[in-house]
VOGU-3710 file (C-alpha; in Angstrom, 3 decimals, decimal comma):
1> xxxxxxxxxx> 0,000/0,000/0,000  2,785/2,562/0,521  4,625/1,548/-2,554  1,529/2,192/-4,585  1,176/5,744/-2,700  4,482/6,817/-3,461  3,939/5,820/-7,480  0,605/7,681/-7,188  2,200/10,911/-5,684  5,189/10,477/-8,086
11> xxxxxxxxxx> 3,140/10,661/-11,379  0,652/13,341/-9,706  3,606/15,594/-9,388  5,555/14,745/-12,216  2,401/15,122/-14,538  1,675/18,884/-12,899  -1,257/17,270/-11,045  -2,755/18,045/-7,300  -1,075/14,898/-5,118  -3,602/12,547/-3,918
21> xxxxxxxxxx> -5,240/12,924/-0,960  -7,623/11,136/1,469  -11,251/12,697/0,646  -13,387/13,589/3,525  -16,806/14,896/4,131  -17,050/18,386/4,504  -19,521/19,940/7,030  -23,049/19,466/6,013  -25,280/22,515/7,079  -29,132/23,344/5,725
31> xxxxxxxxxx> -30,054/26,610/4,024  -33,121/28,164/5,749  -36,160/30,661/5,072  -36,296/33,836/6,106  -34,837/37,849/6,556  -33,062/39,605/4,655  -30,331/41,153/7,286  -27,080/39,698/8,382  -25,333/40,973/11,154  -22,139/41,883/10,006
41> xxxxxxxxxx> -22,941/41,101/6,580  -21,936/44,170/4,721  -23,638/44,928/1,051  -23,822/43,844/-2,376  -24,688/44,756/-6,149  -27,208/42,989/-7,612  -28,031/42,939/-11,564  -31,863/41,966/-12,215  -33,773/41,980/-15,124  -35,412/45,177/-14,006
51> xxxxxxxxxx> -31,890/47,056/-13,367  -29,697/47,418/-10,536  -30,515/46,884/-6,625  -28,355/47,650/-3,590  -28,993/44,180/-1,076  -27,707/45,962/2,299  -27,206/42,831/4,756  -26,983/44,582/7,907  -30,220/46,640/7,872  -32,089/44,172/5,804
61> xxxxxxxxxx> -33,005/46,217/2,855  -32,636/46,148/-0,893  -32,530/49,916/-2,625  -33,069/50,283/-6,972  -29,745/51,969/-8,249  -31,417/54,146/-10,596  -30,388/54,138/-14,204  -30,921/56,590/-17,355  -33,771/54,940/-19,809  -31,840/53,019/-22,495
71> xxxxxxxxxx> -29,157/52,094/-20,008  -29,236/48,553/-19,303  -26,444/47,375/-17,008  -24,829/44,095/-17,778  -22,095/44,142/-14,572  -21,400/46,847/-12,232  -18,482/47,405/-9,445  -18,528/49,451/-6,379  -16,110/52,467/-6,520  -14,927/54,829/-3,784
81> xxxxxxxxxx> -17,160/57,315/-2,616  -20,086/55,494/-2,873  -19,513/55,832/-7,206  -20,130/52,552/-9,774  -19,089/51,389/-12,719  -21,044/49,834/-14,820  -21,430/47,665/-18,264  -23,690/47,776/-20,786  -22,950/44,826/-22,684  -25,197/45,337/-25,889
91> xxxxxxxxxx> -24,221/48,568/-26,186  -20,464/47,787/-25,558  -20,687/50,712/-23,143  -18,896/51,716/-19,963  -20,568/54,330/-17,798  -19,554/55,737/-14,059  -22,295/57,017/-11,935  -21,221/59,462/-9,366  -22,991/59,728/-5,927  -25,173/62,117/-7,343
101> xxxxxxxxxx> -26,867/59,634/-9,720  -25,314/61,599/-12,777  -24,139/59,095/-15,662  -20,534/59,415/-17,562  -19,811/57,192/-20,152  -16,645/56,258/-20,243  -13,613/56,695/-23,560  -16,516/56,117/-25,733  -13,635/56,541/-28,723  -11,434/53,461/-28,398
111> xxxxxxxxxx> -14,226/51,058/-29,363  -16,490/48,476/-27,671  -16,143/47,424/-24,199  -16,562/43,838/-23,633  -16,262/43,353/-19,452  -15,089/45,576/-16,458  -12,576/43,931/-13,914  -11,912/46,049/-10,477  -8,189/47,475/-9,442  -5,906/45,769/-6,819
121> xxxxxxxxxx> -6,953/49,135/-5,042  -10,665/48,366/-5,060  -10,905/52,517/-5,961  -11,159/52,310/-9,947  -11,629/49,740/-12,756  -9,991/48,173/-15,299  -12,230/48,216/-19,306  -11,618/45,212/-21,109  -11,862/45,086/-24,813  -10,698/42,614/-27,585
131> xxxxxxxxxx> -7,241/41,819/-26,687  -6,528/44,787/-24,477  -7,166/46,239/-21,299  -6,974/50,235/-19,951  -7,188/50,996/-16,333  -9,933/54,094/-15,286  -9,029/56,258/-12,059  -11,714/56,532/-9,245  -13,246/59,573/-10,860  -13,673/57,206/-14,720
141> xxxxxxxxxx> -10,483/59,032/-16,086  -8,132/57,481/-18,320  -4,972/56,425/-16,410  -2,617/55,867/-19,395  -2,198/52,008/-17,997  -2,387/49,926/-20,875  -2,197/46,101/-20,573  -2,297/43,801/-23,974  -3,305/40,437/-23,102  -2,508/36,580/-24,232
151> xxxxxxxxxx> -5,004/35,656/-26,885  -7,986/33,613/-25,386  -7,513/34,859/-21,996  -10,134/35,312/-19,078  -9,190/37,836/-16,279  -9,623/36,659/-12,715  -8,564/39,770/-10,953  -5,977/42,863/-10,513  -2,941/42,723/-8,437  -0,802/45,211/-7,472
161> xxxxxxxxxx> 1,945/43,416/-9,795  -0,671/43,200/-13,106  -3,828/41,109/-14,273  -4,129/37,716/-13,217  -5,623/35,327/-16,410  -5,863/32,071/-17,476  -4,666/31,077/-20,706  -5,214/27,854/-22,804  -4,915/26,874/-26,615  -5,295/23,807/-28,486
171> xxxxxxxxxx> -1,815/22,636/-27,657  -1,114/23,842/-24,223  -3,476/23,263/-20,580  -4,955/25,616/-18,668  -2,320/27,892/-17,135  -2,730/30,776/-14,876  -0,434/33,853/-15,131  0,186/37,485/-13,929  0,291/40,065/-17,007  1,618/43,188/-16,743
181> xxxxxxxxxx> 2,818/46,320/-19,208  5,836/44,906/-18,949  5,633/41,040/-19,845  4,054/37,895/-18,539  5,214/35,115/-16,002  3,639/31,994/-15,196  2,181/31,259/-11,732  0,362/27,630/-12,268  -1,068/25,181/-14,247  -4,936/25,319/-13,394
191> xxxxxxxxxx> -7,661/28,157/-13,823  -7,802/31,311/-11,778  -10,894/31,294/-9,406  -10,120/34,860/-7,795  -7,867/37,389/-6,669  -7,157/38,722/-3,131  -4,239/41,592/-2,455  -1,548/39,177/-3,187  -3,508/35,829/-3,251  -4,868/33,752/-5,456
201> xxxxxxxxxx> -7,312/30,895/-5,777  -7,521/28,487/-8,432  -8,868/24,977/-9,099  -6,979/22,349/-10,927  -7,712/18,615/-11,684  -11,028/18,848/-9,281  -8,859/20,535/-6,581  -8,949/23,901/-4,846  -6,003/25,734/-4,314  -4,034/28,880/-3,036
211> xxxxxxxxxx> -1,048/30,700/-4,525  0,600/33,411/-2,314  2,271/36,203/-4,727  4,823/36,665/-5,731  5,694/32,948/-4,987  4,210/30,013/-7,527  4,051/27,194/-4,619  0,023/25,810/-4,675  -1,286/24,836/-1,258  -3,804/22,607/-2,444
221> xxxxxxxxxx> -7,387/23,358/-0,125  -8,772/19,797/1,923  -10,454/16,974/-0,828  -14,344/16,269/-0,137  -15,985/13,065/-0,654  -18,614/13,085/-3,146  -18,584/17,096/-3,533  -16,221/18,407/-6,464  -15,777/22,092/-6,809  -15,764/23,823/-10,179
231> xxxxxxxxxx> -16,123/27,694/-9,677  -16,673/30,363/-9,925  -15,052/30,984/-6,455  -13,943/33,882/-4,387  -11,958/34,906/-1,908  -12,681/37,499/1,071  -11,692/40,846/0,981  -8,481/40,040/3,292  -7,765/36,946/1,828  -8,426/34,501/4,773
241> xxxxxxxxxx> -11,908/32,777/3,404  -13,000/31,595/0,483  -15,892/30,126/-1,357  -16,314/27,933/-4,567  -19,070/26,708/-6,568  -19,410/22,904/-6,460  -21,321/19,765/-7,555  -22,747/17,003/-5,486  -23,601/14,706/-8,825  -26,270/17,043/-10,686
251> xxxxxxxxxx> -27,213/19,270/-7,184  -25,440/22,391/-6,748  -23,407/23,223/-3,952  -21,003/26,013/-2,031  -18,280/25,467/-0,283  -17,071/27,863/2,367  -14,011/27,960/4,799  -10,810/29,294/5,829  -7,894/28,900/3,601  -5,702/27,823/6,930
261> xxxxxxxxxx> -8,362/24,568/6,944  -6,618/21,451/7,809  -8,821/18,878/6,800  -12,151/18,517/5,676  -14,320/18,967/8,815  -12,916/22,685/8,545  -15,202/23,484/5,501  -18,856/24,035/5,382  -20,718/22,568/2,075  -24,460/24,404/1,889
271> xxxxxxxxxx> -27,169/23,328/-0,894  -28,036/25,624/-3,667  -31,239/23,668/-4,654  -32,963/25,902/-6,704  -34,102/25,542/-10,308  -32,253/23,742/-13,447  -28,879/24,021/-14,340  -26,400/25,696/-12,829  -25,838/29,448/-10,889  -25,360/32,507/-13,135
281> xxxxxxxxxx> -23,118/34,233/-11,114  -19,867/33,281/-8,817  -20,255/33,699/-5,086  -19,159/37,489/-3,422  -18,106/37,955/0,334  -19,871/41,335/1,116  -18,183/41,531/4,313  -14,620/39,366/5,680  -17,033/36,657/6,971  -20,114/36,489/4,826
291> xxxxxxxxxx> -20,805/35,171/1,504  -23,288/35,476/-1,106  -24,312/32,883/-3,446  -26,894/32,535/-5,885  -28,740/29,553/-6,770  -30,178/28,393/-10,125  -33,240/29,725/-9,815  -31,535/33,177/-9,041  -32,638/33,615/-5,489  -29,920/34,638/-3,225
301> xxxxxxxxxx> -28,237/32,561/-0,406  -26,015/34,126/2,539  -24,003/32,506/5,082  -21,624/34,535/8,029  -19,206/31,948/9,088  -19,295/29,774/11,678  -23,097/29,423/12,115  -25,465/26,786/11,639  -27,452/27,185/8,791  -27,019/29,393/5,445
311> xxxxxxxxxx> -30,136/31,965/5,141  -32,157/32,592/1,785  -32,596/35,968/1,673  -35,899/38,140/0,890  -34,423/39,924/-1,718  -35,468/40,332/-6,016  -35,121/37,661/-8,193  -33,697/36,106/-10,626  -30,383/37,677/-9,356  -27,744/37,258/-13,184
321> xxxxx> -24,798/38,866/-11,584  -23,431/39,979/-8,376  -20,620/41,946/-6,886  -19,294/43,820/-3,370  -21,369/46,774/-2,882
//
């Protein structure tokens, strides 16, 4: 039995795959009816078919971000000073919206936006567009940052060193790797989940795992019986939690923890039953210990870590994207 552990470890690593490890079950907890606050659960952005709505977790409200007619927003990102960003995706449109409600659209010139990724700063935004992207201040000006990108790459997040992305083509796998003005460098093989400050969480081979920056060592997350992750995932605001997508056969799942978790007791696994298919949108922590999920049938799902039993919140449905508010 050893023998044949050390030849399974052996071609693990040598084939750039996660090590083995003994699965166990995660903790199990239900996901009840019922409020709409969270103590200590901060806010989040909601996009709904009828526009935009503030879901404030403390006070238990949900406010409509109001919108000029014609503007349909597709994403949208908190900003200092209580400002947004936002996406119109069929127009190919970036606007800011200042406190004020007043709408700017943003270097309407340099062609169609495609998506809208937040700084390492959390203050301004970066404006993707076909093989490019060009970093916006806090107040939507142009900073001069330019950034081209690999071909077929998705952007996971902003560091303070560059964009994190995942690249792939038909003859290499799924790598994941900071991009910057200046060049590119290789972190891992795997797909980029999120980006925290200087950490990163990715999933490779049906594993969950953490890469401290500037560093390219993964510290692979505890293996669950019978629940494999596959994202979207994110991490909290300081790093120390994180959340993934996951699958229990066809059901859909989150898992929550620390990333210091030991073993598989140390992570909480709560249903997303819901509707067909899977989620729309990735998990957000709106606070350092509370995540937000959405299940299939776009009804939201919030959990402060630690307790017993994930909450399904009063709030509009179906939720198609969310973000920190």
């Amino acid at each position: 039995m050893l023998a044949a552990t050390a030849v399974a470890v052996a071609v693990a690593v040598a084939s750039g795959q996660p090590p083995p490890a003994a699965p166990a079950s995660g903790r199990s907890i239900p996901v009840r009816a019922g409020g709409s606050s969270v103590s200590g659960g901060g806010r989040a952005l909601a996009v709904v078919p009828a526009g935009v709505r503030l879901i404030d977790l403390d006070h238990g409200t949900v406010r409509a971000v109001s919108l000029p007619d014609g503007v349909r927003a597709g994403a949208v990102l908190a900003s200092s000073g209580a400002a947004l960003f936002l996406l119109d995706r069929a127009a190919g449109a970036a606007y800011r919206r200042a406190p004020a409600g007043t709408l700017r659209r943003l270097d309407p010139v340099s062609g169609p936006v495609q998506d809208i990724v937040p700084d390492a700063a959390g203050t301004g935004a970066w404006l993707i567009r076909a093989g490019a992207a060009r970093a916006v201040d806090a107040t939507g000006r142009p900073t001069g940052e330019r950034i081209v990108l690999p071909p077929r790459s998705r952007i996971a997040g902003a560091t303070a060193a560059g964009l994190v992305v995942d690249t792939a083509d038909a003859r290499t796998a799924n790598a994941v790797r900071v991009v910057s003005a200046t060049g590119s460098r290789r972190i891992a093989a795997g797909v980029a989940l999120a980006v925290a400050g200087r950490r990163v969480l990715l999933i490779r081979a049906g594993r969950l795992g953490i890469v401290d920056l500037p560093g390219r060592a993964v510290r692979w997350l505890p293996h669950l019986l019978a629940v494999r992750p596959a994202g979207p995932g994110a991490l909290a605001p300081d790093g120390r939690a994180f959340a993934a997508l996951a699958r229990t056969g066809v059901r859909p799942r989150l898992i929550v923890g620390r990333v210091s978790a030991a073993g598989g007791r140390d992570l909480t696994v709560l249903p997303l039953d819901g509707g067909t298919g899977a989620p729309e949108t990735g998990p957000v922590w709106t606070s350092a210990d509370t995540v937000l999920a959405v299940r299939p049938d776009g009804r939201p799902v919030a959990y402060h870590l630690g307790t017993a039993a994930g909450r399904r919140l009063r709030a509009p449905a179906p939720i198609r994207r969310l973000s920190p508010g």
